[in-house]
DSSP file (Angstrom, degrees, kcal/mol; ACC not computed):
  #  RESIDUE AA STRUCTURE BP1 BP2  ACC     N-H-->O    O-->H-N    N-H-->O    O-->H-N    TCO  KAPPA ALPHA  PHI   PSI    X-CA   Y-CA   Z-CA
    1    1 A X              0   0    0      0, 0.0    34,-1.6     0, 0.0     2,-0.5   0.000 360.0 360.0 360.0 135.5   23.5   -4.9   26.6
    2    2 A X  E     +a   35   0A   0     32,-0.2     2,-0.3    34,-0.1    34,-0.2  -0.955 360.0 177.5-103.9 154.5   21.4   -1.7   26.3
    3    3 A X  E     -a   36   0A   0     32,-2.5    34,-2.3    -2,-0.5     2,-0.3  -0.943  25.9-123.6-121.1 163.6   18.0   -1.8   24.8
    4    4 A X  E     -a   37   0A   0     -2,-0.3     2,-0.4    32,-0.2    34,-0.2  -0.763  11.0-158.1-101.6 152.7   15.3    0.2   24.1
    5    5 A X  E     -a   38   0A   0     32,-0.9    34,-1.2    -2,-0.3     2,-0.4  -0.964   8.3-171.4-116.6  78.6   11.1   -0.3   25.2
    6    6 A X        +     0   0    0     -2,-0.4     2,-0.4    32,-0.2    34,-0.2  -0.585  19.6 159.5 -87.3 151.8    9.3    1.4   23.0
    7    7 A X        -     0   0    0     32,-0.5    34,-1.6    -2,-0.4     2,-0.3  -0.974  30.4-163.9-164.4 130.3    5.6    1.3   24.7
    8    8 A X  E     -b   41   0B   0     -2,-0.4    34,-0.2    32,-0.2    -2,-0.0  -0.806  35.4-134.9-124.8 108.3    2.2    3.6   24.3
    9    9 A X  E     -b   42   0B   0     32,-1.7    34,-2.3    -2,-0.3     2,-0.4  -0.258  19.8-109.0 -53.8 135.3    0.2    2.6   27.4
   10   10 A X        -     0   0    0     32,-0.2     6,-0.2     1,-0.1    -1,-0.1  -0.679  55.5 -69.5 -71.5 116.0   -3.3    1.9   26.7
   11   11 A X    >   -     0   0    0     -2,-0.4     3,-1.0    32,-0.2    -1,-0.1   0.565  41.7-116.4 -13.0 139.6   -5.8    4.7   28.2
   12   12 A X  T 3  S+     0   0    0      1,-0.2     3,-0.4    -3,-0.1    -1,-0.2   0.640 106.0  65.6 -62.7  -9.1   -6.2    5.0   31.7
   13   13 A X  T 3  S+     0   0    0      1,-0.3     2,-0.3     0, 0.0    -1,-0.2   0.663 115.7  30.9 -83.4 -11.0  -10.2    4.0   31.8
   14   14 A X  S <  S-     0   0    0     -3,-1.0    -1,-0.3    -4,-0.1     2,-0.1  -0.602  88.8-150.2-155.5  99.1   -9.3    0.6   30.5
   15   15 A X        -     0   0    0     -3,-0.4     2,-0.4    -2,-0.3    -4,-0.1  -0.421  18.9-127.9 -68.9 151.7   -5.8   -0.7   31.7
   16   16 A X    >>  -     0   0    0     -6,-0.2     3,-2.5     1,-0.2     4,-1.3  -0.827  10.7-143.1-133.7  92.5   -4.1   -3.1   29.4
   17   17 A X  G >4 S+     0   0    0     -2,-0.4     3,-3.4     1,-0.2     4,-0.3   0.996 102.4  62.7 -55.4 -45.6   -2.6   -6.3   30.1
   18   18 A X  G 3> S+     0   0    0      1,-0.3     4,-0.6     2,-0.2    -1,-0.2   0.473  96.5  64.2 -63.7  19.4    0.3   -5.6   27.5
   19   19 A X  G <4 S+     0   0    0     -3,-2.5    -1,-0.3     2,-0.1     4,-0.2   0.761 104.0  42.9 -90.4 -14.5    1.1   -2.8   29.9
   20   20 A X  T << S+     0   0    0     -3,-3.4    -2,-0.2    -4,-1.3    -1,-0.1   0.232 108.5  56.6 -87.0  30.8    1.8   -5.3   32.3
   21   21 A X  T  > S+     0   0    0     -4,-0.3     4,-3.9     3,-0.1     5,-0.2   0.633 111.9  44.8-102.2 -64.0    3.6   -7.4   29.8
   22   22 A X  H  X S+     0   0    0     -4,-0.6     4,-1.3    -5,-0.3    -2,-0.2   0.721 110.1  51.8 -75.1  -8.1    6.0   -4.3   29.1
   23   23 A X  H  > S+     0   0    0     -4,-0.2     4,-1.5     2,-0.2    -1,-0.2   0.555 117.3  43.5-102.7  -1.7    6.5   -3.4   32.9
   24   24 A X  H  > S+     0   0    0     -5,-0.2     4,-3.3     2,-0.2     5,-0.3   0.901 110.8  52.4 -86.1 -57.2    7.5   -7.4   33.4
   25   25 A X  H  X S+     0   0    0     -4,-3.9     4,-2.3     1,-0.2     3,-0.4   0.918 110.4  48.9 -41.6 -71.5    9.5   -7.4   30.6
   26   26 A X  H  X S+     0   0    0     -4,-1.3     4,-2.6     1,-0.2    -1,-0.2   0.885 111.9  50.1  17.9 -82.2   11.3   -4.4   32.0
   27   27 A X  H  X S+     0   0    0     -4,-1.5     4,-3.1     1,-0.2    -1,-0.2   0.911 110.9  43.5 -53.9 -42.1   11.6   -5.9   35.0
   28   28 A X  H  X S+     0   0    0     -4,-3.3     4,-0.6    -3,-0.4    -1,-0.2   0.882 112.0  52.5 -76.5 -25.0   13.1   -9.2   33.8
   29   29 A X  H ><>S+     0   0    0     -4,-2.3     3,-3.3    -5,-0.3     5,-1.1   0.988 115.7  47.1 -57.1 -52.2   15.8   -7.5   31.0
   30   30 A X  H ><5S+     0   0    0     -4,-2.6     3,-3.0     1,-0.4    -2,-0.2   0.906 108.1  52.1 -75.2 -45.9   17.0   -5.2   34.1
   31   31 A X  H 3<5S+     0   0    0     -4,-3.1    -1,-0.4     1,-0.4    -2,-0.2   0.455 106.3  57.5 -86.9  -6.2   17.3   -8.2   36.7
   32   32 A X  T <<5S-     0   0    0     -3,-3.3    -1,-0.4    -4,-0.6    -2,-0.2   0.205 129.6 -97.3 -99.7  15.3   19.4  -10.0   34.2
   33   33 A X  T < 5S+     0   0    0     -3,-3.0    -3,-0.2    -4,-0.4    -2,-0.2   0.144  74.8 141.2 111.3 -20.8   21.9   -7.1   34.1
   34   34 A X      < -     0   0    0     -5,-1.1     2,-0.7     1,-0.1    -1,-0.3  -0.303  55.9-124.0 -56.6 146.2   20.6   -5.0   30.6
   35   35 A X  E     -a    2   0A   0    -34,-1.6   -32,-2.5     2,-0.0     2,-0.6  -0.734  37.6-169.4 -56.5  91.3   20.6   -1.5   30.4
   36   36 A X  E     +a    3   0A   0     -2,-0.7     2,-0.4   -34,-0.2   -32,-0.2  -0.926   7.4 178.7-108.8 126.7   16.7   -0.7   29.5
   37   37 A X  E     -a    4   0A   0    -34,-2.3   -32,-0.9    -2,-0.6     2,-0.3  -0.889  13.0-147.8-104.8 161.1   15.7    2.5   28.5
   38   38 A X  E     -a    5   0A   0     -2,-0.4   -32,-0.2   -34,-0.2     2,-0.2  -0.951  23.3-162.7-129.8 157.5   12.5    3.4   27.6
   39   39 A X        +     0   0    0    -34,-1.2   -32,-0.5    -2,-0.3     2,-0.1  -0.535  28.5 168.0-146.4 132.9   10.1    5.4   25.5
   40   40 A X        +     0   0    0     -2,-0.2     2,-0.3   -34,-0.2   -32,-0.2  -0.418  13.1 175.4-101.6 160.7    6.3    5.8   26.4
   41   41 A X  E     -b    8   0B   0    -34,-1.6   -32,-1.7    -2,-0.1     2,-0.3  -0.834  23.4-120.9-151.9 156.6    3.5    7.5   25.8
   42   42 A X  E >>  -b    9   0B   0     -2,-0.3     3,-2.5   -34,-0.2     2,-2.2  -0.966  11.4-139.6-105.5 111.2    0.1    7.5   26.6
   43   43 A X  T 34 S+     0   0    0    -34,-2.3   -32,-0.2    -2,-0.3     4,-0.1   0.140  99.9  65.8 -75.9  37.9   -2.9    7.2   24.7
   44   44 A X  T 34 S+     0   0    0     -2,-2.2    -1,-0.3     2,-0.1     4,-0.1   0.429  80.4  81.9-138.4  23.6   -4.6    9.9   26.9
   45   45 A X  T X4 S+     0   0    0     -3,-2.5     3,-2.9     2,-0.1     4,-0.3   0.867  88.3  47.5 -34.0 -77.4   -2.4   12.1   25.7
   46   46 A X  T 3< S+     0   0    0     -4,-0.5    -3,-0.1     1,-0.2    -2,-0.1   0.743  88.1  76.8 -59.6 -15.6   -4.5   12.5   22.5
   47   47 A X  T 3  S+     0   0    0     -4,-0.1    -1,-0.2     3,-0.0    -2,-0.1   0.885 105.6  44.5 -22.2 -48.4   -7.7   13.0   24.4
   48   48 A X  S <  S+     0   0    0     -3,-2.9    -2,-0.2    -4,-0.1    -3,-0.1   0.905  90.5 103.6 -76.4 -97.1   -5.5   16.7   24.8
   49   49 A X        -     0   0    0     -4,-0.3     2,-0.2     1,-0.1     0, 0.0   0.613  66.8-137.1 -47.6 144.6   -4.6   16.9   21.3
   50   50 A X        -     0   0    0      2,-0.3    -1,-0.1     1,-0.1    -2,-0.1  -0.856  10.6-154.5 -95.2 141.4   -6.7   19.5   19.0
   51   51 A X  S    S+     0   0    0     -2,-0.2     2,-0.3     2,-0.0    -1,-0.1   0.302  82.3  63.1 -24.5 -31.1   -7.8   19.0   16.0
   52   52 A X  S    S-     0   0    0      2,-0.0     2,-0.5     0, 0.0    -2,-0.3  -0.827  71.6-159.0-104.3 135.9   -7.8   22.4   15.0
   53   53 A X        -     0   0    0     -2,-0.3     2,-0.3     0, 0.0    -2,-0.0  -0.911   7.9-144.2-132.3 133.0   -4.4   24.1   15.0
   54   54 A X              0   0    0     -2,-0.5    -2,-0.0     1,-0.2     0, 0.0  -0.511 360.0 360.0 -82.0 129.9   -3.6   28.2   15.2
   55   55 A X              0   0    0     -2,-0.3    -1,-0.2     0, 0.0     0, 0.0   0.482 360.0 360.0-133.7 360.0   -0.6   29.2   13.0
């Protein structure tokens, strides 16, 4: 089966058990034979994003 892992890891200054929830979970889909793909983001990403935008 494939499935998807959609996942926004929680800032790097204060790690997140449910990111190690989603990297077990991961683990355990894939070791039973699924196709996981994933896509994550980070919330320190938006640290970056401006508020102000030039157009």
């Amino acid at each position: 089966m494939r499935i998807l892992l959609v996942h926004n890891h929680y800032g790097s200054s204060a790690p997140s058990g449910e990111n190690r929830v989603f990297e077990a979970e991961r683990a355990l889909l894939r070791s039973r034979g699924h196709e996981v793909l994933e896509f994550t983001r980070h919330s320190d990403e938006i640290r970056r994003w401006s508020l102000h935008h030039d157009q």
